[in-house]
C-alpha positions in Angstrom: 92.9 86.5 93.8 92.7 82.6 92.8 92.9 81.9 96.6 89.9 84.2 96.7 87.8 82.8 94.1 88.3 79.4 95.5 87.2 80.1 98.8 83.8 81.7 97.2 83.4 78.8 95.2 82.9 76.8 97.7 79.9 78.1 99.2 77.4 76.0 98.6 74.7 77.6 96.1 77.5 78.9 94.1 78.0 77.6 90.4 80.7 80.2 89.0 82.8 83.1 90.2 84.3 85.8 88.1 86.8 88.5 89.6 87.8 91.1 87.7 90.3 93.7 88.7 91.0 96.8 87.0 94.8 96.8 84.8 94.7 92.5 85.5 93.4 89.7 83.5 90.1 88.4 85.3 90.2 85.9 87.7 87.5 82.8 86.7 86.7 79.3 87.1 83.4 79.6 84.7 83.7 77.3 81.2 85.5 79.3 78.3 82.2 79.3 76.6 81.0 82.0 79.3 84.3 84.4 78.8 82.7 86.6 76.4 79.3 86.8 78.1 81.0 87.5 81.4 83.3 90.5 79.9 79.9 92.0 78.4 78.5 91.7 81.8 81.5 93.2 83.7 81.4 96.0 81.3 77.5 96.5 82.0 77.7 96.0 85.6 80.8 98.5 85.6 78.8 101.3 84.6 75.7 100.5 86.9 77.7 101.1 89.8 79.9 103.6 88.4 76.2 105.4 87.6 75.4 104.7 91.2 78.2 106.0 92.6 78.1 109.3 90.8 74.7 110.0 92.4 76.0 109.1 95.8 74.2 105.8 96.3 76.4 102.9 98.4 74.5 99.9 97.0 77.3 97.5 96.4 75.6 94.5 94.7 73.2 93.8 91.9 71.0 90.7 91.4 69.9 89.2 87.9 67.4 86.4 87.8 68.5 83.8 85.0 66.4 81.1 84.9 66.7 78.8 87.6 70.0 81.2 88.6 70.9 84.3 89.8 73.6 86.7 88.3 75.1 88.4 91.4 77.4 91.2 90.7 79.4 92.4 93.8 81.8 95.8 94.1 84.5 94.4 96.2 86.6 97.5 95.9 86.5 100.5 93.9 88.7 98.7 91.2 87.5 95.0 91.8 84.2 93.4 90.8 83.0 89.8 91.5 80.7 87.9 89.3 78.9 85.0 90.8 76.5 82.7 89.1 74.5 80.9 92.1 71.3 78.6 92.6 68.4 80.8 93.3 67.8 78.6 96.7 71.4 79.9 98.0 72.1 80.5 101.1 72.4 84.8 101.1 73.6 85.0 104.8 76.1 82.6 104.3 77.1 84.0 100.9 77.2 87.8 102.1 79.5 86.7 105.3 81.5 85.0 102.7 82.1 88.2 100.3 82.1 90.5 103.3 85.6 88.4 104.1 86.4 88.1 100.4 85.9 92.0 100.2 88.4 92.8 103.2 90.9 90.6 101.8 90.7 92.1 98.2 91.7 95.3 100.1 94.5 94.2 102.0 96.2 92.9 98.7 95.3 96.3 96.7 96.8 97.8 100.2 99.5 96.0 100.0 100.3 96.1 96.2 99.8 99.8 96.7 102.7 99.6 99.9 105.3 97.0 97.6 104.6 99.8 94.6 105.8 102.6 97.6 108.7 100.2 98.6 110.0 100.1 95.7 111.0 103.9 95.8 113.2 103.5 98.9 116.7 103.1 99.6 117.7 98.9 99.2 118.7 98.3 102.9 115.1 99.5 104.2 113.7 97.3 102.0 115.7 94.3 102.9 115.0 95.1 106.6 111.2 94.7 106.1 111.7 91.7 104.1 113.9 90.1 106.7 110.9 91.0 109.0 108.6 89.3 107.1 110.4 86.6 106.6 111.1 86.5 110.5 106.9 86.4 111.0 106.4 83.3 108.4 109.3 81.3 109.0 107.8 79.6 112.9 107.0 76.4 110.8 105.0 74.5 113.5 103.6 78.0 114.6 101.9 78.0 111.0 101.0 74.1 111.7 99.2 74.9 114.5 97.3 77.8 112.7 96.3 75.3 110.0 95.1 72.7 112.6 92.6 75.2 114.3 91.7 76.4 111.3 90.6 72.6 110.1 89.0 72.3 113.7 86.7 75.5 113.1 85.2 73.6 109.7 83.8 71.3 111.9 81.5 73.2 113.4 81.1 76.6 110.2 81.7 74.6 107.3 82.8 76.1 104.2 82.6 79.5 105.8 85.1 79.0 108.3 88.5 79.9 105.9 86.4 83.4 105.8 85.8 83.0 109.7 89.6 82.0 110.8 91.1 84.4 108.3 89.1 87.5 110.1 90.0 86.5 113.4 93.4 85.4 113.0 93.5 89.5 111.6 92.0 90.8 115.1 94.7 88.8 116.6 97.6 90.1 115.2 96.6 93.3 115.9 96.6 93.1 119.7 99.0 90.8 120.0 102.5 89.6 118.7 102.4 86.3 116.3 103.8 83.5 118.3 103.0 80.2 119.5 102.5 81.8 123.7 100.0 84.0 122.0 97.9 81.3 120.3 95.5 81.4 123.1 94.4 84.5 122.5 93.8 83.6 119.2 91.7 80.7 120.5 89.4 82.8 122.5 88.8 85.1 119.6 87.6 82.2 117.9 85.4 80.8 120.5 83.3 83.8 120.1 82.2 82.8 116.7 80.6 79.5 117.9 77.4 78.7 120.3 78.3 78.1 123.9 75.7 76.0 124.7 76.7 73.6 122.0 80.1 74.1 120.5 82.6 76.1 122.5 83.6 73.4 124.7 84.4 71.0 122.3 86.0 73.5 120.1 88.3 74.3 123.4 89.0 70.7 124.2 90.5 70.1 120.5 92.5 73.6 120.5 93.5 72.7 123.4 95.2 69.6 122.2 97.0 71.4 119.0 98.5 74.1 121.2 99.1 72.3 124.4 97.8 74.9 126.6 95.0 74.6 129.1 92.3 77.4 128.2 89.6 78.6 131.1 
């Protein structure tokens, strides 16, 4: 979750982030001055949507005008809330794309805590074959380099929002293809889709290009 609340605090607009999720100690980066005000909050904001959700409404954020701020409340999950205290000239396109990512990550971990919790009830040498697995995927060093290199090339052109941009299509790309290095230009033209191809695609190309060391139509 720290990853997460880093990557939302980022955005530019955004002052503070909260994340709490239900049976863990909140995630925050606001001063301890706010802790108390922020648990109050959760605890108020908790029941609106918990209200909401009894009477079959979807809305999935809540705004709160503080001054010269906004108070945005939003229901990543069913279990996880995230508290964001923002400049009211913020950016809400670019903030919504970033918790839309933020959202479908905080699912994948519950997902996966959820799997590691299932794991944990089979028999030793399954276990150790899926961690061998894993460990299999991770272990391509410069494979990882690369991914970090494209990612840093993508900030060039999205900004901030580009660690939510790579992270979603580096997720479409696994599941089409196998995660190796003769695959990364698939990966590249997954990403090429997010920029404008009057202005940005080529030179986007020309640099991934370079990292991967494969020529791309």
């Amino acid at each position: 979750m720290k990853s997460i609340l880093k990557n939302i605090a980022i955005l530019r607009g955004v002052n503070h982030v909260c994340i709490y999720q239900e049976g863990k100690e909140p995630v925050s980066n606001f001063p301890e001055s706010f802790n108390e005000s922020m648990m109050l909050s959760h605890g108020l904001i908790d029941q609106v949507f918990s209200a909401l959700k009894a009477i079959d409404k979807s809305h999935n954020e809540i705004y709160f005008s503080i001054g010269d701020k906004f108070l945005v409340a939003y229901l990543l999950d069913e279990t996880c809330i995230a508290l964001l205290l923002t400049e009211k000239k913020i950016n809400f396109p670019l903030l919504n794309m970033g918790i839309k990512s933020a959202t479908m990550k905080v699912r994948r971990i519950i997902k996966d805590e959820a799997r590691k919790n299932i794991a944990q009830q089979v028999a030793a040498p399954i276990q150790q074959v899926n961690v061998e697995q894993v460990e299999a995927v991770s272990g391509d060093v410069e494979l990882q380099a690369m991914l970090e290199k494209l990612s840093e090339i993508l900030k060039q052109y999205l900004g901030p929002a580009a660690v939510f941009v790579f992270e979603d299509d580096v997720v479409k790309w696994r599941r089409t293809y196998v995660q190796s290095r003769e695959n990364l230009p698939h990966l590249v033209e997954i990403i090429k889709k997010e920029l404008d191809p009057n202005t940005e695609q080529a030179g986007f190309l020309q640099q991934a290009q370079v990292v991967i060391g494969v020529s791309i139509a």
